[in-house]
Each structure stands twice: as structure tokens, then as C-alpha cells.
Steps between C-alpha positions, in 0.01 A plus 500: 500500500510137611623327202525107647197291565506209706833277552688812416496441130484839266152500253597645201197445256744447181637190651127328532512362165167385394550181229141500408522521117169718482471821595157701613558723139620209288647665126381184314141580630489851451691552171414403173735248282560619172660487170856595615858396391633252742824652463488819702813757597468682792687829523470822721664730157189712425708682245527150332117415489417835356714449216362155463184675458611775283774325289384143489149439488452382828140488574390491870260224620442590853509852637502398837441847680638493841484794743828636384392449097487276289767182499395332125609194350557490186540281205768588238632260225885421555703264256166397367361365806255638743615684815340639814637767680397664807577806622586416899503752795758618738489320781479128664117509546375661198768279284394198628123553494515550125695230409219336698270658291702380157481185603157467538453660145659183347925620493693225585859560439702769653778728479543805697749851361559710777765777673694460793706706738857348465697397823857417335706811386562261177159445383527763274174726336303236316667203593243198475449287807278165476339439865583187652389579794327749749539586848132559588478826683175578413142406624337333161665164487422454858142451380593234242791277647560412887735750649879445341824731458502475169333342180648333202443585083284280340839203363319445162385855406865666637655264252321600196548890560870422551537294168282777333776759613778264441384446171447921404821530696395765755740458784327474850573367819259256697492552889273618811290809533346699792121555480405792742208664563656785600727647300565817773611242750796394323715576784904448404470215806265327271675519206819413583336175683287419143818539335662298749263219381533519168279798367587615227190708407179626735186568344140494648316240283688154455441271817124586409498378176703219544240354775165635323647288209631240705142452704260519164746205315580748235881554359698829543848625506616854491792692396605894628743750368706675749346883525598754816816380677479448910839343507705838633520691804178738307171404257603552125220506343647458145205668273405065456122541377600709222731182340220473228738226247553300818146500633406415114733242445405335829139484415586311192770260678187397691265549259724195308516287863144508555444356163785289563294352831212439341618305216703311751222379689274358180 
């Protein structure tokens, strides 16, 4: 298959970044605003939202029904305050279409809960990880941002999800991730070489995020705990989505830095 057009040079359609800021299916012309909380927490813990249903009184405003169910976002009251919540998807495209879709609704401040494979033998199980960074080895921010290695957290909202964990004292560390889309192709050659770089975590969501946020204006920071370990010679899977305390008390870290951004930016 001839893969070079003319002069030689390779066309790779995820390097033909398109700046025009309107797209042919434009959210803010297809999706209603509403009455939502500006605040908003995005997290990928199902287990979480159904107890937010069941145990809190979280009432959902959108079902938003994809193909694969329903992804809802919800409104739940937290410290007296309203918050948004959606449920995200697996995955760099489905993530950062419904965060597109959020933001159309009227959510405006961000912070993302998530898992993450861990690529340092001392990251232990549950070890918290604020992304200041992502190598971008997926195909979604190519779509939003000219082509790049890597893209930064948002400064401002990275600050106030550190001082919200400072100030609860939950020890983390802040460094890079790996976003993959293809989490069967992490071949030891690649993960020695992310490590090399200063990986400490790979996961298949954050570089989209960080440049759907990035491209609508909106802030949006993100925090991971350390789940199944790929730092040794085999995959240790360590039983990390059934750490129900950690996933809870992570939603509610957030839950507080969400809040925290929003009041910030008045």
C-alpha cells in the first residue's frame, strides 16, 4: 500500500488538524442548555454513581442513552452545594464526546476520578496520582489541538485539586500519564520507553479530556489511583476495581475540588 503522496511526505489523516472552531454536528446546536450545576465531576466508578443514586438522593437529569446504555448525569447535593456528575465511558472517543456533551448542557468546571494501570513498582494499590501531563497516544486530541507529543493540565484547575488534597491530607503524587488506545498493545518496549519519560501511570482517557477541555475554554484537572501493576516482568492485576473506600473517597476528594473551582472562578 503506497503510503507517501507527492514530495515523499507520509499522509496520516490525524496530523491534518482542522482549526475551524465549528464542526458539521456542532453540540451547542444540537443539545439543549439546561438547569445544571456548573460544578460537574467526571468519573468512570459506576459502582460510585449507583450508590449516589441509591444512598444519596441523586436524581438524574439527562439519561443520555448511547449505544452501549445509558451514560447519565446527575445532580446530587454535596456540602450543601449543587453538583453534576457524569457517568463517562471507557475509552478516548466516547470520554471526550460526553464531556462535549456536558458542556453544552451548561457544566463549566471540571474534575475528572479515574483508574490507571501503574508503571512504577512503588505506586502502590490506590496510590493517588494528579495528571500533569499526558503523552497523547491516542486519536481524540488530534481532532482538537494541532499535532503535539504531549499536552499540559489545565495550571489553575491542577492547583485547586492539589490544595483540596493537601488540605484533606490524602497523599498523591503529581506527574505524567500514558493515554493509549490500546491497552493490548502495551508491548514491554513501550513501556519501558513511557517510563523512560516519566510515566508514571497509563490509562486510555486523559490526553482527550485535557484537549476537549482545553479547545471548548472550559477548566479541568484530573486525579487517578494506581489499580493493576505493569511495572514487573508479568501483568498483576491487583483485584483494583473492587477498592470500593478508595473509589468512594476519591469521588468526594473531587466532588470538594470541583466545588472548590467553581467558587474560585466567581
Amino acid at each position: 500500500m503506497d503510503q507517501e503522496g507527492q514530495g515523499g511526505h507520509f499522509h496520516i489523516p490525524l496530523i491534518e488538524h482542522d482549526d475551524s472552531p465549528r464542526a458539521f454536528i456542532e453540540p451547542s446546536e444540537h443539545i439543549a442548555r439546561l438547569d445544571v450545576p456548573e460544578a460537574c465531576v467526571i468519573t468512570f466508578f459506576g459502582d460510585v454513581v449507583d450508590r449516589l443514586i441509591e444512598r444519596r438522593g441523586a436524581r438524574i437529569l439527562v439519561e443520555n442513552r448511547w449505544e452501549d446504555g445509558p451514560h447519565p448525569l446527575l445532580e446530587v447535593e454535596h456540602a450543601g452545594q449543587r453538583l453534576a456528575v457524569l457517568r463517562s465511558g471507557v475509552g478516548a472517543p466516547l470520554a471526550g464526546a460526553l464531556l462535549e456533551e456536558v458542556i453544552a448542557m451548561g457544566c463549566r468546571y471540571f474534575m475528572v476520578c479515574g483508574g490507571a494501570g501503574a508503571l512504577h513498582r512503588d505506586l502502590a494499590l490506590g496510590h493517588l496520582v494528579v495528571v500533569s501531563s499526558a503523552i497523547r497516544d491516542e486519536g481524540t486530541s488530534y481532532h482538537y489541538l494541532p499535532p503535539a507529543r504531549r499536552i499540559e493540565a489545565d495550571r489553575e484547575a491542577r492547583r485547586v485539586l492539589e490544595d483540596v488534597l493537601q488540605r484533606r491530607g490524602a497523599p498523591y503524587v503529581a506527574g505524567q500519564t500514558w493515554t493509549t488506545d490500546a491497552p493490548y498493545r502495551e508491548t514491554p518496549r513501550k513501556i519501558a520507553a513511557r517510563r523512560d519519560e516519566g510515566c508514571l501511570t497509563v490509562e486510555m482517557e486523559a490526553a482527550a479530556l485535557a484537549a476537549v477541555a482545553a479547545f471548548r475554554g472550559v477548566p479541568l484537572a484530573q486525579v487517578l489511583y494506581c489499580g493493576d501493576d505493569l511495572a514487573g516482568d508479568s501483568w498483576d492485576h491487583r483485584s483494583w476495581q473492587s477498592l470500593a473506600d478508595v473509589r468512594e473517597d476519591l469521588f468526594d476528594l473531587t466532588a470538594a475540588a470541583a466545588l472548590a473551582l467553581a467558587r474560585s472562578s466567581d
